[in-house]
N, C-alpha and C positions, 0 to 999 in steps of 0.2 A: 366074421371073427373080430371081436374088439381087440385093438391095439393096446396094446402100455405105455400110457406115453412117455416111462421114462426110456423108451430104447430111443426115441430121437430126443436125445439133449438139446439140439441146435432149435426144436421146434420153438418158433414164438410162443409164449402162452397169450391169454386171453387177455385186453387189459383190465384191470382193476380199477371197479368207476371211484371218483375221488371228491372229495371236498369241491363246491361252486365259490369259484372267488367271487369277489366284487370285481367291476372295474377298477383297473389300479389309476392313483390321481392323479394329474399331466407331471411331469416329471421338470423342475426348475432347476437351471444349473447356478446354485449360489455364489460361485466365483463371479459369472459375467453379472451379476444383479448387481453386487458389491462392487465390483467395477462400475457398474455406470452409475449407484449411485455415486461414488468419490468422484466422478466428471462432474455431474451437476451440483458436489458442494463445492467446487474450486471453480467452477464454472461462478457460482451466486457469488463467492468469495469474492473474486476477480471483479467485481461488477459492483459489490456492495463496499470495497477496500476504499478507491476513489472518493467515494459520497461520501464517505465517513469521513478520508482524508480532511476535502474541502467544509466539511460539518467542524472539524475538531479546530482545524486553521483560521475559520470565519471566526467563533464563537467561544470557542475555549480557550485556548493558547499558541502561540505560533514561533517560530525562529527567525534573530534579528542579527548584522553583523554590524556594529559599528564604525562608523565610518568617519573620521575628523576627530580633534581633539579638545572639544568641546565640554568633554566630561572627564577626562584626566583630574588628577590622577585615580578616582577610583576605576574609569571605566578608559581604553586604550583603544584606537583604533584595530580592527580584527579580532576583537573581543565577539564570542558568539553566545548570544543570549537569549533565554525565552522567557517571552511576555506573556503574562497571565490575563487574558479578556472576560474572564468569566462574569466578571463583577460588571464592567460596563457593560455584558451582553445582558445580565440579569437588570440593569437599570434601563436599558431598553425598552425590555418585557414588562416591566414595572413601569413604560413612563416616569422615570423619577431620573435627577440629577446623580450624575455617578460623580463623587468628592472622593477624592484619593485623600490620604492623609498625610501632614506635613511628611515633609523628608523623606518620602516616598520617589523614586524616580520611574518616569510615567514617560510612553511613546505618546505624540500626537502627528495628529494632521493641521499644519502650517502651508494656508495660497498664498500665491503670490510670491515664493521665493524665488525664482526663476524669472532673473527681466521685470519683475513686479508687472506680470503677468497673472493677473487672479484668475484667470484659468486653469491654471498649471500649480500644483501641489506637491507636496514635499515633509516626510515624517522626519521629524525630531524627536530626540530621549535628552530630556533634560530634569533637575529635581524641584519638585513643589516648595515654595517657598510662604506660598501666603493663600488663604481661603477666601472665599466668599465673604463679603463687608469688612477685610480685614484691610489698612491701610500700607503699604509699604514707601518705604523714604529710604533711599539710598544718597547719601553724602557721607564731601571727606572721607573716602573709601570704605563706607560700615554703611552694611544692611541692616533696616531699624523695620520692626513690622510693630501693629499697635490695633489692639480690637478692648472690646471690653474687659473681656480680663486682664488685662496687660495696658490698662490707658498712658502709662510711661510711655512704654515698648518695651520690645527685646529681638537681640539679636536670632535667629533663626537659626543659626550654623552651630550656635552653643548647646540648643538641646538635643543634638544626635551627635554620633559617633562617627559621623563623618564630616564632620565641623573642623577636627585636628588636621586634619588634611588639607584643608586652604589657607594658605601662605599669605596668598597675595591680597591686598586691598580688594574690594569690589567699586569696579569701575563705574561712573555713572552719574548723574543727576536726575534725583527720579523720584517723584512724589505722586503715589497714583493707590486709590482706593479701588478695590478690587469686587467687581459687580457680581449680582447674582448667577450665578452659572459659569462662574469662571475659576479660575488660580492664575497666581504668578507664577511662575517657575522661569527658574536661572540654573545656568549650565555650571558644577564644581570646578571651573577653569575660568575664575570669573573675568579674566586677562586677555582671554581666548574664547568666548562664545555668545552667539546670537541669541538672544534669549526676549523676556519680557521687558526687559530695561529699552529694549530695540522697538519692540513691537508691539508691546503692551500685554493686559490680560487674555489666557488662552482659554476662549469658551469649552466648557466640560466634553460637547459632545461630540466636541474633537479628538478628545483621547481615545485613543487604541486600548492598551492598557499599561497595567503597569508592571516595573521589569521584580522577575520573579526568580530566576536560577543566572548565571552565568555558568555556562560548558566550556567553554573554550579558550583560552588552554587549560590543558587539563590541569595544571599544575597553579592555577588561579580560579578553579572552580566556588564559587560561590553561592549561597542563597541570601536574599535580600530580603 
């Protein structure tokens, strides 16, 4: 006798064949991917931050704190400032002489300050005063520069605006032509600092470079 199968409700029915999937594709969890990759960009970060550091400080620009009174009154001991290298790095690369321009004030490297030990070196910021074949004469407290445009002369502190600011005589006896690859430069304290008048023309490829911002204090923040 055939059954009905609706008197057993509870019975399983048969099953019903169904659609073949594919393999389903391995299954990535996007949070931990995205985490590991953010380790290895702060990881490269970390690693590539330094080099660039020492890249920017060798070659482009770097922070100086003045030390000594040598360049009063525009520049104060603890005055913090950044010097711009770009240019002496590009005359590097170029083999060619890096000439800062008058009345520019420029870091260099001066040997021999120390015990006049030429071993031993020592960075000054002091301002351009005189270029390559240009003659300077300091008497009777007046700086006299004299090149061919100028075969009189002229006073150097007259043509900038930081000329109103030295008071005092400039010290010295000093008659000295200035050679290829060099400048004179004298400290705006000229009562108070070591400069060319001491030690003569500072060859070019001494200079650092030249001063670009004053940060510090903030309330005497500059650009030059």
């Amino acid at each position: 006798m055939q059954q009905d199968p609706n008197i057993y409700p509870n019975q399983a029915s048969p099953p019903v064949p169904g659609p073949v999937l594919p393999p389903s594709a391995p299954f990535i969890d996007k949070n931990k991917h995205d985490g590991l990759k953010s380790v290895l960009s702060t990881i490269l970060i970390l690693l590539i931050a330094p080099i660039l550091a020492i890249g920017i400080t060798a070659y482009a620009f770097q922070s100086y704190e003045v030390d000594g009174p040598s360049m009063q009154p525009t520049l104060e001991t603890k005055d913090r400032l950044i010097i711009w290298k770009a240019g002496r790095t590009w005359a590097r690369i170029t083999k060619s002489d890096f000439i800062p321009e008058r009345g520019e004030i420029v870091v260099f490297i001066k040997k021999g300050m120390y015990n006049f030990d030429t071993n031993k070196e020592k960075q000054l910021i002091k301002r351009v005063i005189a270029l390559p074949g240009e003659r300077v004469v300091v008497r009777d407290g007046t700086m006299t520069v004299y090149n061919d445009a100028s075969p009189n002369g002229f006073s150097p502190d007259a043509l900038k605006a930081y000329g109103k600011d030295i008071k005092e005589p400039t010290d010295g006896n000093v008659d000295i032509t200035v050679g290829p690859g060099e400048i004179f430069v004298s400290g705006d304290n000229r009562d108070n600092s070591l400069d060319s008048r001491s030690f003569g023309a500072v060859p070019t490829k001494d200079i650092v470079g030249t001063l670009s911002l004053r940060i510090l204090p903030l309330s005497e923040a500059e650009v030059f």
